[in-house]
N, C-alpha and C positions, 0 to 999 in steps of 0.2 A: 398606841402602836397597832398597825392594823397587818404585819406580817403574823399569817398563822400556819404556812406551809412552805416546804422546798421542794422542787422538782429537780431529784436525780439524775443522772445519764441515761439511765435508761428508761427515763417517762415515767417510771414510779415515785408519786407524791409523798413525803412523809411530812410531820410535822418538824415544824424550828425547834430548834435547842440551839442556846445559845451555848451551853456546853462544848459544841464542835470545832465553834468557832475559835475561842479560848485553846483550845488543847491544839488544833492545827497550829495557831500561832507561839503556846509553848513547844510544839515538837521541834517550829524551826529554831527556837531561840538555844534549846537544848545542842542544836546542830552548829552553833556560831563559833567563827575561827579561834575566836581569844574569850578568855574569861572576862577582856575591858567590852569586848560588842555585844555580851549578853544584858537581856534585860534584865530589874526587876518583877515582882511579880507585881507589883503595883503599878507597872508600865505595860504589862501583860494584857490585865484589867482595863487599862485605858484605851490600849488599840482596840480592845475587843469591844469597847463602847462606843469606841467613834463608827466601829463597822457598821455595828447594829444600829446607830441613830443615820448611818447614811441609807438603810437599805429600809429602815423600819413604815417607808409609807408605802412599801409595795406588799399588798396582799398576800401572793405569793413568788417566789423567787428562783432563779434556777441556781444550782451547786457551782458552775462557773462566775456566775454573775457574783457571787458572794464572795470567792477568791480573787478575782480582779479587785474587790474592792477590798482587801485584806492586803493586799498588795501595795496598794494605793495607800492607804493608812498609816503602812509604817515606814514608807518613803516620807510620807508629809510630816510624819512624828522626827526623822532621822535618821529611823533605824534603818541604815541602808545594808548593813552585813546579814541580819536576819532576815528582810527583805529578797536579799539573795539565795538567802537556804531556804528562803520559802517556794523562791519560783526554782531549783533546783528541785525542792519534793513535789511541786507541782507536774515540771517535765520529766521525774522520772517513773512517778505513779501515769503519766499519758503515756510514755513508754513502752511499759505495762501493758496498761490497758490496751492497747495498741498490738504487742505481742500477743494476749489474749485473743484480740481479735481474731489475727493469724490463724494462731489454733485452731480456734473452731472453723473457721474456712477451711483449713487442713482438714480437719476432723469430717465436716460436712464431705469435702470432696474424697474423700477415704471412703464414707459411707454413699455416695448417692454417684459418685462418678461410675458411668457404665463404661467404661474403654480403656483397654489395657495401654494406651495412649496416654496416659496422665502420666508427666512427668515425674510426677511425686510417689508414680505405683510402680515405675522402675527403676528405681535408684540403687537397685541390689539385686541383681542378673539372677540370684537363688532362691527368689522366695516368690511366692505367688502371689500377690496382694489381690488378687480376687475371690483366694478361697478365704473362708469364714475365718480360719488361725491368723494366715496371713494377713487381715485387715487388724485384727487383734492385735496382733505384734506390729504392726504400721501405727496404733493409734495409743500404743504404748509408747513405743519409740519416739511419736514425735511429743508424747505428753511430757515425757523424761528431758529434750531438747529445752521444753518450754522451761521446765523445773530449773535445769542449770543455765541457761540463760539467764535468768529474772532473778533466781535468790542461792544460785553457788558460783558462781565466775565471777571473780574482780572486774573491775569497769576495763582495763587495762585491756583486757583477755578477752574480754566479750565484744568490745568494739572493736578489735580487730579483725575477729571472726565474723561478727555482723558485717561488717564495711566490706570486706570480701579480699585484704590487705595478706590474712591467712584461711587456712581454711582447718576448722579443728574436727579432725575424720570420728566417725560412732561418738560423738560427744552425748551421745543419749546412754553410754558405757561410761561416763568419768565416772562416778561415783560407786561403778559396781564390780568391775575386772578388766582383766588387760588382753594383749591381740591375738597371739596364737601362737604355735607351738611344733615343733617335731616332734613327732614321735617318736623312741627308739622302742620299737616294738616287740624286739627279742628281750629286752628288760622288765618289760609290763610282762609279758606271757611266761616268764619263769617265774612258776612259785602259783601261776595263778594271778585272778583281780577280782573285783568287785567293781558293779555297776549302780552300787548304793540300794538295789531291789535281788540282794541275792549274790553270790559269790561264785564265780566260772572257774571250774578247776584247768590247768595248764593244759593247752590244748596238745591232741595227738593223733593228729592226722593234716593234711596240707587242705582239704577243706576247711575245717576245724579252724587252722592259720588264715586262713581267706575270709571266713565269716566273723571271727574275732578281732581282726585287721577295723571292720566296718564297722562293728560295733564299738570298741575306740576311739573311732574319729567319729561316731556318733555322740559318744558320751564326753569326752574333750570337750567337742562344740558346745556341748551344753554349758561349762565353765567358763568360755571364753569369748569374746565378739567376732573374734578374726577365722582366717584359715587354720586347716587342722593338715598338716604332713606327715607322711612316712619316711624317714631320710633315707632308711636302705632297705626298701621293699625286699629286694632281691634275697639279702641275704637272711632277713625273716622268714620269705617264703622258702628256703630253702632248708629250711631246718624242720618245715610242717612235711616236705617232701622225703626227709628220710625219715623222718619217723612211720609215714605210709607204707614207705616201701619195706619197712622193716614188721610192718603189719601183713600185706600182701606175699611178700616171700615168704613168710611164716605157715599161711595158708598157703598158697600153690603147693609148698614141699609136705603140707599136711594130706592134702588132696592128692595129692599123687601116689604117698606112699599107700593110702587105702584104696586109691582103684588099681596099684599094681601088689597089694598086700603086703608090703612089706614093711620092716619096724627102720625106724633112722638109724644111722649106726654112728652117727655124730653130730656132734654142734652145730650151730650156725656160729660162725667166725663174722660178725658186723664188722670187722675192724676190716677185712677184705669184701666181703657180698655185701657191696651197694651198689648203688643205680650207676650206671654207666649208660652214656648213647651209642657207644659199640661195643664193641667185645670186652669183656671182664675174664680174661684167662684164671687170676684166681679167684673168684667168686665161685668159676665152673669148677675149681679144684676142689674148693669147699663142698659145693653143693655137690658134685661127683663122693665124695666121701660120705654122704649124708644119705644119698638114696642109692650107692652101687653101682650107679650106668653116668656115664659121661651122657649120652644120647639123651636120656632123661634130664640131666642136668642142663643140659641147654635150654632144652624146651621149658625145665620153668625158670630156670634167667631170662628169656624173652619173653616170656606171658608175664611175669613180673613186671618186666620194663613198662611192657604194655599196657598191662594195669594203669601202672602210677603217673603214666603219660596222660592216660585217659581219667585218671581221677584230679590231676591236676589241672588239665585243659577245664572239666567242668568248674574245679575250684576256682578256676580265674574267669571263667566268664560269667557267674555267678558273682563274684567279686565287684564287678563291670555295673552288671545287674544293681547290685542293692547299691552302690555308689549313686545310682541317679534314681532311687527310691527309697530311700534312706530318708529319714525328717527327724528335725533337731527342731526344738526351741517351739514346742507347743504344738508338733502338727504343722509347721508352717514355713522353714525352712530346709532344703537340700543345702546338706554340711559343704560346706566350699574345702573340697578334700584333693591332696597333691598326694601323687606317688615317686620314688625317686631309684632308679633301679641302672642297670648296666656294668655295674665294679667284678660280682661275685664271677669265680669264675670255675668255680664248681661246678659237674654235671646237674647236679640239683637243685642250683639258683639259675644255670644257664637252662632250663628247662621250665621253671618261673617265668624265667623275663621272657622267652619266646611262646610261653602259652600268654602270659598276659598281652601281649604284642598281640596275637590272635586272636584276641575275643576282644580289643579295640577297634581291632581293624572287623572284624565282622559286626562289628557293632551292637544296634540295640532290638530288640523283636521287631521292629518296621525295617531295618537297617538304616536306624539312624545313627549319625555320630553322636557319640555317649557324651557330653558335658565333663561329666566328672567321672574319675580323679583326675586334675591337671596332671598328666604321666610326660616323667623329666626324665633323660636317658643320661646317663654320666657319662661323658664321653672323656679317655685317659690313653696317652701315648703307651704302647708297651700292655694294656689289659683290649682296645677294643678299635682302637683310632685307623689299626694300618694294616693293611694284608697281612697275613702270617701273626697278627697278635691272637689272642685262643679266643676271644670275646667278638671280634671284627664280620662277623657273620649276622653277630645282632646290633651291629652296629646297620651292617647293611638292610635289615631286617625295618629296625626303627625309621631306618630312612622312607623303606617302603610304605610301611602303615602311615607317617605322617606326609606322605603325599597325597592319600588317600581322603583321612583324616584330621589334617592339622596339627596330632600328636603323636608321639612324645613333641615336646621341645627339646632343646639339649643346652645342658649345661659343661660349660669347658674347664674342667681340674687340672688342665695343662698351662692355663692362664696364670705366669709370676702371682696375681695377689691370689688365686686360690691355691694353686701349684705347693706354696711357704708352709700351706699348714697339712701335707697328705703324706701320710704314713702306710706304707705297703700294709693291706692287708688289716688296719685297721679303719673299719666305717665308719667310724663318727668322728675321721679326720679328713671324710670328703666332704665337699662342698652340696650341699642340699639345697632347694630352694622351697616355697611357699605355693609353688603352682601361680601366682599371680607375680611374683619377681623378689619378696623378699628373703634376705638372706640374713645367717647367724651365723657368725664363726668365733671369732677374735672376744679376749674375755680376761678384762684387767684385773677378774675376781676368783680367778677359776679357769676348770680345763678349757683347753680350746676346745671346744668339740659342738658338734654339727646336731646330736640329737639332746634331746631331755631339754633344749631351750627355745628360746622364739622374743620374739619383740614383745615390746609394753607397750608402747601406742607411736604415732606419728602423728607430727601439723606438716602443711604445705604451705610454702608462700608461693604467695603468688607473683611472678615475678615482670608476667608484663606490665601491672599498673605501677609497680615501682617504676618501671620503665617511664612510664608515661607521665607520671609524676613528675619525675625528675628532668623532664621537656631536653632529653640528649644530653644532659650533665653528670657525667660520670660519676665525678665527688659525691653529687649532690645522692646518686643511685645508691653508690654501696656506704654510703650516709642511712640512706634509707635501708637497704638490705642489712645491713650490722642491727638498725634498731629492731627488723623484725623475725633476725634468728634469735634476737636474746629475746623478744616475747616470745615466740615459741619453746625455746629453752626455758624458762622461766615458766611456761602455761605446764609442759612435761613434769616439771618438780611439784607443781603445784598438784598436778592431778596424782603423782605419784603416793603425796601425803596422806590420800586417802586410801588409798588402795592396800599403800603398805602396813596401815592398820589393821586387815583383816586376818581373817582366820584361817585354817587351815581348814577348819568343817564349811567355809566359805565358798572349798572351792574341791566337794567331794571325791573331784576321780584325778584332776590336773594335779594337785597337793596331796589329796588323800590317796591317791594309789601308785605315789614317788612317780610321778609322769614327768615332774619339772625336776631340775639338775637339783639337788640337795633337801629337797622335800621329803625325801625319805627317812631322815633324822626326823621330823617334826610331827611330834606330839597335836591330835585334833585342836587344842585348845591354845598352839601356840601363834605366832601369828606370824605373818610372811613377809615381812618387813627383809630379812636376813638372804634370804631366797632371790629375792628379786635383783641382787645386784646380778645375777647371771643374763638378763634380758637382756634386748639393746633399745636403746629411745632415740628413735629416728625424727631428723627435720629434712624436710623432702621441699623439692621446688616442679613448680609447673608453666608452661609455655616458656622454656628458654628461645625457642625459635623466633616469637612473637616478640621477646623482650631484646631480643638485637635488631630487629627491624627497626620498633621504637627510639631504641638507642643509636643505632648507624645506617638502619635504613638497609641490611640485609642482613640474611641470618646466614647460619653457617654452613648453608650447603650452597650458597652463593659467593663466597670469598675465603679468601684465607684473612685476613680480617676479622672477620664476623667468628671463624671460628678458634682464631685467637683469645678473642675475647671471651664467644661463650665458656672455651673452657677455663678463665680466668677468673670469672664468675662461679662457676662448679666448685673448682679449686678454691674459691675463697670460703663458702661453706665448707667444705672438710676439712681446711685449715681450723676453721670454727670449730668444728665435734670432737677433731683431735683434742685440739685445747682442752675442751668440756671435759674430753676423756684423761687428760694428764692429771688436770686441778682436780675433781673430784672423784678418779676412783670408778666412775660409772662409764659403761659402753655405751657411748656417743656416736653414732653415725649419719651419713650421709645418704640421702634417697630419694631415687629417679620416680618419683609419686608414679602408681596406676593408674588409679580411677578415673574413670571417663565422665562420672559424672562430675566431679571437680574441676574437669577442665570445661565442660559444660556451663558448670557456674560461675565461675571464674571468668568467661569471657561475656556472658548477658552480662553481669555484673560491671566488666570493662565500658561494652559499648553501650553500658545507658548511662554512663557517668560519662565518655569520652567522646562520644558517637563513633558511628565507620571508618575505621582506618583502614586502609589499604594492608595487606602482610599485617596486621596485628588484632583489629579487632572483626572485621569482615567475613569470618566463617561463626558456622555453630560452636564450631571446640578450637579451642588454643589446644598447642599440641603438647602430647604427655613431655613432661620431663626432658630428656636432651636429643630426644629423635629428630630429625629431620621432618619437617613437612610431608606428610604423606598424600599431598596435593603435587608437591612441586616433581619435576621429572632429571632423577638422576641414575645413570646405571645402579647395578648393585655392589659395586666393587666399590665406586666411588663413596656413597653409601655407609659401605662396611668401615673405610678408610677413617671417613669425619665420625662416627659415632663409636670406634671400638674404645677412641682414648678416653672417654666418658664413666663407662665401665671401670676403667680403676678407680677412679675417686669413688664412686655411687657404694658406697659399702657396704650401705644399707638394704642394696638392690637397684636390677638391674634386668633391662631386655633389649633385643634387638630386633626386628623383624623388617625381612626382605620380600616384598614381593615378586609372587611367580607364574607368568601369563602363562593359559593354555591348561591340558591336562598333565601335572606332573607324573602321573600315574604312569605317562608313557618312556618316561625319561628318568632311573631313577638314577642313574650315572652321573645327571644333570644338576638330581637334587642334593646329590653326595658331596657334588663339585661344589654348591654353595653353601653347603654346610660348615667343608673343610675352610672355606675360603673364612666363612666369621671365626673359626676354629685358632684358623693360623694369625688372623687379625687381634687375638686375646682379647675378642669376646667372650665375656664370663656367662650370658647365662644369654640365646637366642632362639626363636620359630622362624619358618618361612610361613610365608600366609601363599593362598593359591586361590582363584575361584572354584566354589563349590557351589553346586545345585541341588536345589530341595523340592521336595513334591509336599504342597501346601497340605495334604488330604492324610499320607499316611504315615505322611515325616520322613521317609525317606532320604540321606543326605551322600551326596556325593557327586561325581560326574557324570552326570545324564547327557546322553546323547541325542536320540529320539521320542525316549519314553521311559516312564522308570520303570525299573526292572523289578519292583516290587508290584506294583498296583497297576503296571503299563496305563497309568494316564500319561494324557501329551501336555498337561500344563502344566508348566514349572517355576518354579524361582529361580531365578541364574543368579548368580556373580554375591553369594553371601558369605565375606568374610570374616576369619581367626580377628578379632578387635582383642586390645587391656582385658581383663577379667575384673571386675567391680573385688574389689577387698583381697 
């Protein structure tokens, strides 16, 4: 026998064992359908002899050359069923091997790509993949992708997400925790919390509320993959506001009575002397009993006011500040953070929402527009919608900054499906959103309620290659759509299994500091299996537009037809979540998918299996969820008309946007009128996007004229707009 070596895959020689050969061909036999297609081991034996006497006059040999002929062996013996499990572990370890490759291609180009151009370095609008963290967490995440790919997802799951059929979102997260969360921040802040490095006593001052606000959505992020929100900024912030003021009035009437000498001759009465934005006739009453002089009394009711105007203004633009410097998750991520504010209608929360309005719109030290927090304004008939409501000033307010800005967005609680769950006067029975469109309300396990919850994860289908698949046959389509919302629903349960194993020390500030609805009962050591039925598990779809071209050859903002169908299509998924939600008990929902990089992938994906289709595969991105074409040319009414009825099924979430040529800045009349109009259309949760201009040098962002008003250079960026938010 003159074999005395093998030459590996990778060009590395070792010596023959014939031991390899034998245990390869026991592993497939162990893998055989039936106890009748298994071998002996004396048949084991044999094939392994015929290998080795077929191969045994070559010197040396390669690792494939030896399996081909293993293959060949026990076809010629018979054994055709083991035969079979052999070249299935053959093509699954190539696979493999194969994924591996990937990796390190990924890996290499994480490490050696000089250009912020690499698709792979902007897949998540918040993190910097060229600082030192940020490649850290890049070359983690995709090492975790690789892990559950290759040895945790059923073949079932994985091939659907490989084939591009669904799309399963942070799957570098199945195995570790779930999407995100509201905050209700007046919750967390009474009594005090802990950051896991030390214990923050309850704040007492509207500073104090502003900066603990950010460290929250700091430390959240860190438990979770997804967005981190505020559901009712306003009325948090307004409680940080009386408590200043009741510090401030304390000092003035201090201060006064020693530069005019005299001793208090009474109380402060808090229950009458708070902040007002005009006259407090009893406050003056109080404070007149307290220092003897009405005259005096006014004077420190207005230094007071003043005060706490000016210490909240800084409170909230500081606020502004550390949201877009703020880093979670190693140094290397900005927390993908929403705020959600416009209900409260107190002097003290309406003084909130218009400082924070303020230090939006003036933006960031270059005067750039701030990224973060996505700030969502609640818009409600009767609190802010209509002249003569008490809040309607900051309504008109919001409108101006996101003309300037792009935000707030606005969310509509006048909308029948959000309208059913809003209770006067209680916040966490308005409608909140995620700053990117996700929404939580409805809860077959528990209160309804808007804060202390958030989703557990989402898959998308992808729905124009069902399209394309099914070459215009309806049947044949929602044949194919039914089989792959039950893998999706199916992949959800699956990942769920593990998740809800975990711990409560798992998930230090989300669990451990009652952040989530019922977490508060749970012992570190208990585990969160019980907790999670409050979440929702969303299956989302992407390019509806593209998937009725495929299917009738226009989409919905081309026929009544087309948009028949789309929403028939819609409709039939959340006929599906309902179900999900009746039979087992769990919040099932429907969602208008975000991300742009998924519809990104989603269509290379199409047109290298399909080629160029006209209206389907022919742009860079198929378009989100159930929007219109943001190529094709329709007014905005028309627009508003085909996409608001969308919004009730999407329950999972939902957006709208309309664009708006020219400077809105000039017209805010104009931007009010298109506000109202998605308003009254029951749109639940919309932006208008506008052109905006940026000065490349000092970031500067807004509408430039001639020059920016910052750095007066004359070279600009024009026309950069509001796009989806990545997660």
């Amino acid at each position: 026998m003159k074999l005395k070596s093998v030459v590996k895959r990778s060009g590395n020689t070792v010596d023959y064992d014939r031991r390899k050969i034998f245990n390869a061909i026991a592993g497939a036999n162990r893998d055989a359908s039936t106890p009748r297609d298994e071998l002996a081991p004396d048949d084991v034996e044999r094939v392994t002899t015929s290998v080795e006497s077929a191969i045994s006059e070559n010197e040396s040999i390669g690792v494939e050359e030896i399996q081909d002929q293993v293959e060949k062996e026990l076809m010629t013996h018979g054994f055709f069923d083991v035969a079979k499990q052999f070249i299935l572990y053959r093509e699954k370890h190539a696979q493999r091997r194969l994924a591996q490759k990937k990796l390190m291609d990924t890996y290499r180009d994480i490490f050696f790509a000089n250009s912020v151009d690499v698709d792979l370095k902007r897949d998540n609008a918040n993190i910097n993949t060229d600082a030192s963290m940020g490649i850290m967490l890049k070359l983690g995440a995709e090492g975790a992708k690789h892990f559950v790919d290759n040895y945790v997802l059923p073949e079932e799951y994985a091939t659907a997400d490989k084939e591009d059929w669904i799309h399963i979102h942070d799957k570098d997260f199945s195995l570790i925790t779930l999407n995100c969360c509201q905050i209700d921040l007046l919750k967390l802040f009474h009594g005090g919390f802990s950051t896991g490095h030390g214990f923050l006593r309850e704040p007492n001052s509207i500073r104090s509320y502003a900066s603990l606000a950010c460290i929250a959505i700091q430390s959240n992020q860190n438990d979770m993959f997804g967005g981190q929100s505020i559901n009712a900024f306003d009325y948090a912030m307004a409680e940080g506001v009386r408590k200043s003021f009741k510090k401030i009035i304390k000092a003035e009437i201090r201060r006064a009575c020693e530069f005019c000498e005299v001793t208090p001759a009474a109380e402060i009465n808090f229950d009458v002397c708070t902040y007002s934005e005009g006259e407090n006739p009893a406050a003056i009453k109080n404070l007149t009993e307290i220092v003897g002089s009405e005259k005096l009394a006014k004077k420190i009711y207005r230094q007071a006011c003043l005060d706490v105007e000016e210490e909240t203004h800084q409170a909230m633009e500081a606020l502004i500040h550390n949201f877009n410097t703020l880093h979670s998750r190693a140094g290397a991520q900005v927390p993908f953070s929403s705020i959600n504010y416009g209900m409260d209608t107190s002097p003290e929360g309406r003084l909130a929402i218009r400082e924070v309005l303020n230090a939006i719109e003036a933006g960031l030290g270059n005067g750039e527009t701030p990224i973060f927090p996505i700030s969502v304004f609640q818009l409600k008939d009767g609190v802010n919608y209509n002249v003569g409501d008490p809040n309607y000033d900051l309504f008109r307010q919001a409108c101006k900054v996101s003309a300037k800005r792009l935000f707030p967005n606005f969310v509509n609680l006048d909308a029948p499906y959000n309208l059913q769950y809003y209770k006067k006067g209680d916040y966490n029975s308005y409608i909140a959103t995620m700053g990117c469109r996700t929404r939580v309300m409805a809860n077959v396990n528990g209160p309804e309620e808007s804060g202390s919850r958030g989703n557990f994860a989402f898959v998308t289908i992808n729905l124009p290659k069902l399209a394309l698949e099914a070459k215009g046959d309806l049947e044949e389509f929602f044949r194919l759509y039914d089989k792959y919302i039950k893998i999706c629903h199916d992949y959800l349960l699956f990942r769920l299994k593990t998740i809800e194993e975990k711990h409560v020390y798992n998930f230090p500030f989300l669990m451990g500091q009652g952040v989530w609805m019922g977490s508060d009962k749970l012992k570190p050591t208990d585990k969160i299996k019980d907790v999670l039925k409050h979440a929702s598990y969303s299956i989302g779809f992407c390019g509806l537009a593209e998937c009725l071209v495929a299917l009738i050859g226009k989409h919905h903002g081309q026929s009544a037809e087309a948009q028949e169908l789309g929403l028939k299509i819609v409709k039939h998924l959340r006929e599906k979540t309902d179900e999900y939600t009746k039979l087992e008990r769990r919040n099932w929902t429907t969602f208008g998918t975000p991300a742009e990089s998924t519809a990104g992938q989603f269509q290379r994906a199409n047109r290298k299996k399909y080629g160029s289709i006209k209206g389907v595969t022919d742009r860079d991105y198929m378009t989100n969820s159930s929007h219109v074409p943001v190529y094709f040319p329709i007014c905005a009414h028309d627009k508003i008309q085909i996409e608001a009825p969308y919004h009730a099924l999407e329950n999972a979430g939902h957006i709208a946007y309309i664009e708006m040529d020219g400077d809105p800045t000039k017209n805010i009349s104009a931007f009010e009128a298109v506000v109202r109009a998605m308003h009254d259309a029951d749109m639940g949760y919309f932006s208008i996007n506008h052109p905006v201009d940026r000065d490349p040098v000092c970031g500067y962002t807004g509408i430039i004229a001639n020059e920016c008003p910052h750095c007066h250079r004359k070279e600009i960026e024009r026309g950069i707009f509001h796009i989806d938010r990545l997660k």
